[in-house]
N, C-alpha and C positions, 0 to 999 in steps of 0.2 A: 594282435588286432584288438582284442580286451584294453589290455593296458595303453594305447590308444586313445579309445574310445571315453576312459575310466580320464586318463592325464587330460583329456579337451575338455571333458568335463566339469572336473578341477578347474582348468582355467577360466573357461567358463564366470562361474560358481564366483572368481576370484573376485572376478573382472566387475560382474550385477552386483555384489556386495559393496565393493570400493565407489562403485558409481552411483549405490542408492544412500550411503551414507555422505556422500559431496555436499557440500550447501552449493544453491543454485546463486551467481553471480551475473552478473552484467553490468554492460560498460554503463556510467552515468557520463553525460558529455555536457553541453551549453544545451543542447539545441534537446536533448529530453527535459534537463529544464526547462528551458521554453515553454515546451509543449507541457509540460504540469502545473506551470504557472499561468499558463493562458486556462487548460481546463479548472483547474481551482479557482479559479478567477469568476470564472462563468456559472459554473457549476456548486459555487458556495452554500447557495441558496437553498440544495438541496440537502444540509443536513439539519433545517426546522422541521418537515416532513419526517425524515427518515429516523431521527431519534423520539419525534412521539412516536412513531409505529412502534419502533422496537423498544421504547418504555412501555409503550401499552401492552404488548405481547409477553417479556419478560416479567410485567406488575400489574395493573390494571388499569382500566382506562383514565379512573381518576386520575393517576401517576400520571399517564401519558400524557394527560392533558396539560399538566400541572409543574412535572417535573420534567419530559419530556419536550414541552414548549420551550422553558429554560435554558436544557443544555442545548435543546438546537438553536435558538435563540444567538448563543455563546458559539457554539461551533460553528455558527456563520459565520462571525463574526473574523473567528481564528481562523478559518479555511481561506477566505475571502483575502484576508490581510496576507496570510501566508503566498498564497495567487498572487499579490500585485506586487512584496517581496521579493519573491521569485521572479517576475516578471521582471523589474527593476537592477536585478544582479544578477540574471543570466549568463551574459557573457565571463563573471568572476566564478573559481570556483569558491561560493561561501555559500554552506558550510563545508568544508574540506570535501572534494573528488565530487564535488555535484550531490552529495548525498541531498535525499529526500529532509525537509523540515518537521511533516508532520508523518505518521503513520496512521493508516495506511495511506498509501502517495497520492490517491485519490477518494469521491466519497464513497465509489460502491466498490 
């Protein structure tokens, strides 16, 4: 009964090892692009805000104000174009299998 108890255990053990080392996947298709090129699209706007906050919080407000405006300034710019992009070549896979363009896939 021991050795039982001891061998489910092992498998166990095997089992939560091999599945906490996996990297997490999922299917990329048309139609999640779609959907990341319509929210980047819309949602561009939000990384003027979000990059002063977190220039500010990371440096100081001056930064934030100053360097922080900048790159959100830029990151609209790039988030924005990447959304209509994406929007425009949905149905293709480019870049290969649907992959995301920018990281992270979205702005929050």
């Amino acid at each position: 009964m021991a050795k039982r108890w001891v061998r489910g255990a092992l498998v166990l053990g095997i089992v939560v090892s091999a599945l906490s080392f996996s990297t997490a996947c999922y299917a990329q298709d048309a139609f999640t692009k779609l959907g990341r090129g319509v929210a980047n699209t819309l949602t561009g706007w939000v990384e003027l805000p979000k990059n002063i906050y977190s220039t500010s919080v990371e440096d100081n407000a001056f930064a934030g104000v100053t360097l922080g405006l900048a790159k959100g300034a830029g990151m609209t710019i790039v988030r924005t174009g990447a959304g209509i992009f994406e929007l425009a070549t949905f149905p293709f896979p480019l870049p290969e299998d649907y992959k995301p363009i920018l990281e992270p896939e979205y702005v929050f």
